[in-house]
N, C-alpha and C positions, 0 to 999 in steps of 0.2 A: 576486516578479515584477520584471521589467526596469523601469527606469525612462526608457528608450531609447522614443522618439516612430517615428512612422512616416515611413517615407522615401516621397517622391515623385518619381520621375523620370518625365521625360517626352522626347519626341522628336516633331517636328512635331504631329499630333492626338492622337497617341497618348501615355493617362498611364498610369501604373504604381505602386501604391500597396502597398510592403512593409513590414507591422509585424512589427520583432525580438524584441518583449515577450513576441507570441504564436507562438511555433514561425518565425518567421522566414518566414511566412505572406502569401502573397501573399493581401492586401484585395480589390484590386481592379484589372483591367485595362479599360480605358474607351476605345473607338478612337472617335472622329468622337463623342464623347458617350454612344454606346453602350457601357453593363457588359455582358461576358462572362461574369464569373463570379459565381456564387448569392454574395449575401452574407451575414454571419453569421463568430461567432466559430469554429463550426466549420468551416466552407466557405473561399472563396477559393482559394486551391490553396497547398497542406504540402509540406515534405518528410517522407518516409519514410524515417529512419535510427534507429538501424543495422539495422534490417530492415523489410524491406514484407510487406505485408498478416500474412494471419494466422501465428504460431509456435503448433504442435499443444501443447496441454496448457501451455503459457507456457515450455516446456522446448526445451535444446541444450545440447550439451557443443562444448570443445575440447578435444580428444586423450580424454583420462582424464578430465578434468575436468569435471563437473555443474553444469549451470546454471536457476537457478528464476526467472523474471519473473513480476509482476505480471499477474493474469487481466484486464487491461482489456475484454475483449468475452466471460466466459466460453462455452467452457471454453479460450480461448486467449489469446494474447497478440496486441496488433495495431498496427499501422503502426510501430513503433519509437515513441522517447521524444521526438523532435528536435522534433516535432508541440508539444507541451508543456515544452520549454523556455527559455528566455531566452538570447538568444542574443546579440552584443556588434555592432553599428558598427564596420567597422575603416577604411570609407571611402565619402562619398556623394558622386558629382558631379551631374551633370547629367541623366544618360542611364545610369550606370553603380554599383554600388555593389558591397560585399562585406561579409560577416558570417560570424559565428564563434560556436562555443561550445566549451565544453569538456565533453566526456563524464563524466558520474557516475550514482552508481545511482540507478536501480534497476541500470542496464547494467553489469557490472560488471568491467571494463576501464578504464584510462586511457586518453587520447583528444580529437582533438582533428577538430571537421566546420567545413568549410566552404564558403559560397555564395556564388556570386557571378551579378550579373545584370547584362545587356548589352541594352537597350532600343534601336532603331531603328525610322525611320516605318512598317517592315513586315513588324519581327519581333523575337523576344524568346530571347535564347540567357541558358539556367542552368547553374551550373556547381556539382557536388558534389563534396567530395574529403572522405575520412575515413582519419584516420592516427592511429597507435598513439605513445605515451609512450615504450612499452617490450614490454609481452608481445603478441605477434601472437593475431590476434581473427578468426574467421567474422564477415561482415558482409556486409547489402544497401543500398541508397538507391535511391531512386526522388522519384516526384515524384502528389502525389492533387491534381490540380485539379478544381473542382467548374465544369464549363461548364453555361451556360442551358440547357435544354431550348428556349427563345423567347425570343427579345431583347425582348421587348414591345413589337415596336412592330405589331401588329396581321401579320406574315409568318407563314413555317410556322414548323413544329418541325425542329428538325436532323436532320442525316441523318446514318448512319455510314458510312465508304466507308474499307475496308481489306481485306488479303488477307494472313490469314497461313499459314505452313505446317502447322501446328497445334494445336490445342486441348489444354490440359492438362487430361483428365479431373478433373470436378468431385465428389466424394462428399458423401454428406450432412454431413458435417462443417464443407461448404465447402472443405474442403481439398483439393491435387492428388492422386490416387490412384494416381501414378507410370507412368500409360498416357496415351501422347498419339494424338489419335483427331482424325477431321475435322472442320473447322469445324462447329460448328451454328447455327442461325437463334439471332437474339436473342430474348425482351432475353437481358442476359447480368450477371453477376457472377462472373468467368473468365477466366483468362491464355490468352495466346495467345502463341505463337513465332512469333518474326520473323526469323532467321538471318543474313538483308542489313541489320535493323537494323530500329529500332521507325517505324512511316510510317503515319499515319491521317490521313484527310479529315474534318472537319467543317463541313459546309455547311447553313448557313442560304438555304433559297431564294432569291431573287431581294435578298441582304443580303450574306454575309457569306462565305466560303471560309476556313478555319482549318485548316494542316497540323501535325501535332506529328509530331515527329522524333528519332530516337535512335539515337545506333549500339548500344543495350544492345538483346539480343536478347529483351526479354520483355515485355508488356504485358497489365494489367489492363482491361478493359472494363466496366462496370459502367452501365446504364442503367436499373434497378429501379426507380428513384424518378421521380416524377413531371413532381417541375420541373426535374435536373438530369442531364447526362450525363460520366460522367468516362471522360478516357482517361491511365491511368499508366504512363508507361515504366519500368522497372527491373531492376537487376541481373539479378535470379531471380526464380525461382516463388515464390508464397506456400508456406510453411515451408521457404524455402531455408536459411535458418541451419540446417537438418538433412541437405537432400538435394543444394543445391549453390549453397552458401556461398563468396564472396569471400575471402580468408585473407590479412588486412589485417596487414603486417608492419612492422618498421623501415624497410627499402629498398622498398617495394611499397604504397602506398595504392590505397584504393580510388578510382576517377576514376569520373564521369556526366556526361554534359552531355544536355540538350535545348534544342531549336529549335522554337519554335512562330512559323511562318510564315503569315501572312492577305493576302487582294487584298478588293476590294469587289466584289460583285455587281451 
């Protein structure tokens, strides 16, 4: 494990608290004193590299080539390894920092991810890039924040407010079933296509307005849980390493950004 401390930046009320030790994991974002995100070593918001959500059977090939990961949630493999590893400091200032790691197995490419984050009094832009050593690699990123369900201070629960073009059929496996069909009513644990790019409302009633933003066309929704709601924007669908993989090269990395933008209520 890293021996790398947690960064804090901050910009007028707003603080932002990134530890590299643990997945390069956002802690905690705290506006006006208000946490937004559930805390916990699992929670705060990860990134998803080199793939998001579930990989069917922990299995993908490149070309010819067979690939076997680690069943972390059997019978699949899930959020990628980036969650779980130690990641390096390459610069903290005020408001702005950037991290790195270097890719190894289980993954089993050479490889190099990295993040970087841009904090302002009313908004928060991340930035992922993953490039190869040498042999070109299928790859996704994304981003799993864990948002309150309630800020606690005695308001409502969140709302979700999005429109996308479509639902990737869910099967029991939890997996896409490669038919996309119309939205349905929540809750949900379900990608959704976004085409013009990833755009969800989270509004705390009479509190708080939160947009998350993405030009990547796909987004996780996930509201099962009681105290938390997450919205993940990302490359591809969950088991994109199989059915429509990034193809991370020498001249070509993989790029993400999101922008998660808030007003007060």
């Amino acid at each position: 494990m890293s021996s790398e401390k947690s960064i804090r930046l901050a910009a007028g009320d707003v603080e932002l608290t990134v530890n590299p030790a643990i997945g390069c994991r956002i802690e905690g974002l705290r506006i006006a004193g208000t946490e937004l995100l559930r805390q916990g070593e699992r929670y705060g918001s990860f990134p998803m590299v080199p793939w998001c959500g579930r990989t069917r059977d922990g299995e993908f090939s490149n070309g010819g080539v067979h690939h076997r990961l680690p069943l972390n949630a059997p019978p699949h493999a899930i959020h990628g390894t980036g969650r779980d590893a130690a990641w390096r400091t390459a610069r903290a200032g005020d408001s702005e920092a950037d991290f790195y790691y270097d890719l190894a197995d289980p993954w089993p490419y050479s490889g190099r991810v990295t993040q970087t984050f841009a904090l302002s009094g009313d908004s928060l832009t991340i930035r992922m890039g993953v490039e190869t050593y040498g042999t070109s690699f299928p790859a996704q990123a994304g981003w799993h924040p864990w948002f309150l369900r309630n800020l606690g201070s005695g308001g409502q629960d969140v709302r979700i407010g999005f429109t996308p073009k479509w639902q990737e059929e869910r099967g029991a496996d939890h997996l896409p079933t490669g038919k996309r069909i119309t939205p349905l009513p929540g809750p949900w644990d379900d990608c959704f296509g976004m085409p013009d790019g990833v755009d969800v409302t989270l509004t705390w009633p009479d509190e708080l307005e939160l947009t998350v933003k993405s030009p990547a066309e796909w987004v996780v929704v996930y509201d099962e849980q009681p105290e938390t709601v997450c919205v993940e924007p990302q490359s591809g669908p969950p088991n994109g390493l199989n059915t429509d993989p990034w193809f991370v090269t020498p001249i070509e990395p993989l790029e993400i950004t999101t922008t998660w933008s808030w007003r007060r209520l």
